[in-house]
N, C-alpha and C positions, 0 to 999 in steps of 0.2 A: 372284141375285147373279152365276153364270156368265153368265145372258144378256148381263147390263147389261157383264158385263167383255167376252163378245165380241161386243158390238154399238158397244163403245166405239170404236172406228177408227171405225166408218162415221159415227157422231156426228161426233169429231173430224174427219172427213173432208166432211161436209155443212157443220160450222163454220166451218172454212177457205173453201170454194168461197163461201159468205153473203157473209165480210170481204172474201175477193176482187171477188166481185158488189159491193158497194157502194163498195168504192175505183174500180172501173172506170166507174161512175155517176159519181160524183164527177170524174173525169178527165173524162169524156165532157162534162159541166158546165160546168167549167173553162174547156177545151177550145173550145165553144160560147160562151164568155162572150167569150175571146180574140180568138176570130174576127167577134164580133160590132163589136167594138172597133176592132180594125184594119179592118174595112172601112166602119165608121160614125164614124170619127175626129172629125170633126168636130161630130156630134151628141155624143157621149161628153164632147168639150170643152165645149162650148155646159151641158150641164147642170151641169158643174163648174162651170163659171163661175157658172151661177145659182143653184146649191146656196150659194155663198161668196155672191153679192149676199143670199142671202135671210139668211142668217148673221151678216153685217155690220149688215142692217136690223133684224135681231130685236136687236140686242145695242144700236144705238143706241137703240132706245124702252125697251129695260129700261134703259139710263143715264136718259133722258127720266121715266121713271116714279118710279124712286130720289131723282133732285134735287127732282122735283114733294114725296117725301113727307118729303124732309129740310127741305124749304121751310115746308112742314105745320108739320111738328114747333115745327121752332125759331119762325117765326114764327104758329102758330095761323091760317092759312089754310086752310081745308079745302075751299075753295069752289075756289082754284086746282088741290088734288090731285084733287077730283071731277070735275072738267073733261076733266085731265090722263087720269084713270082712265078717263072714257068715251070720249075721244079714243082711245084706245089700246088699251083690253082689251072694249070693244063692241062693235067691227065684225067681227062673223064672218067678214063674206064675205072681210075680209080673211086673217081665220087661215086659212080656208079655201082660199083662192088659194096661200098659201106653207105649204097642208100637202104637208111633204115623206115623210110616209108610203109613198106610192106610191111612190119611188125605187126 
């Protein structure tokens, strides 16, 4: 129990310098993220912009999908939603294309 109480500073003391180390990473982070920004302005814009096109395109085929299965519903076409379905949730390659995971 003496040990623990006088080795307790230096704990406390190695604590601190840890949360400092990692706030100064983080800064450093930041910092790199900042600079990467202002000198690549133009790419920075460029993928905002295509982050919002792919955004706007994903939301108009989930409307597209929706009215296909309220169509369904109300009038017993299932031939139209199947269509609809493969049109849209089939083509990998295109999930694939606007996987924005790698951002």
């Amino acid at each position: 129990a003496i040990a623990r109480f006088l080795k307790r500073a230096m704990v406390e003391g190695f604590e601190e310098w840890a949360g400092y180390t990692r706030q100064e990473v983080r800064r450093r982070v930041v910092l790199k993220r900042l600079q990467f920004r202002m000198k690549h302005a133009c790419c920075v814009v460029a993928i905002q912009h295509w982050t919002a096109l792919v955004d706007v395109e994903v939301d108009q085929r989930r409307v597209e999908v929706v009215t296909a299965a309220r169509k369904a519903v109300k009038g017993g076409d299932l031939l139209f939603l199947h269509q609809t379905l493969e049109a849209h949730l089939s083509r990998r390659h295109v999930r694939a294309k606007y996987n924005k995971g790698d951002m």
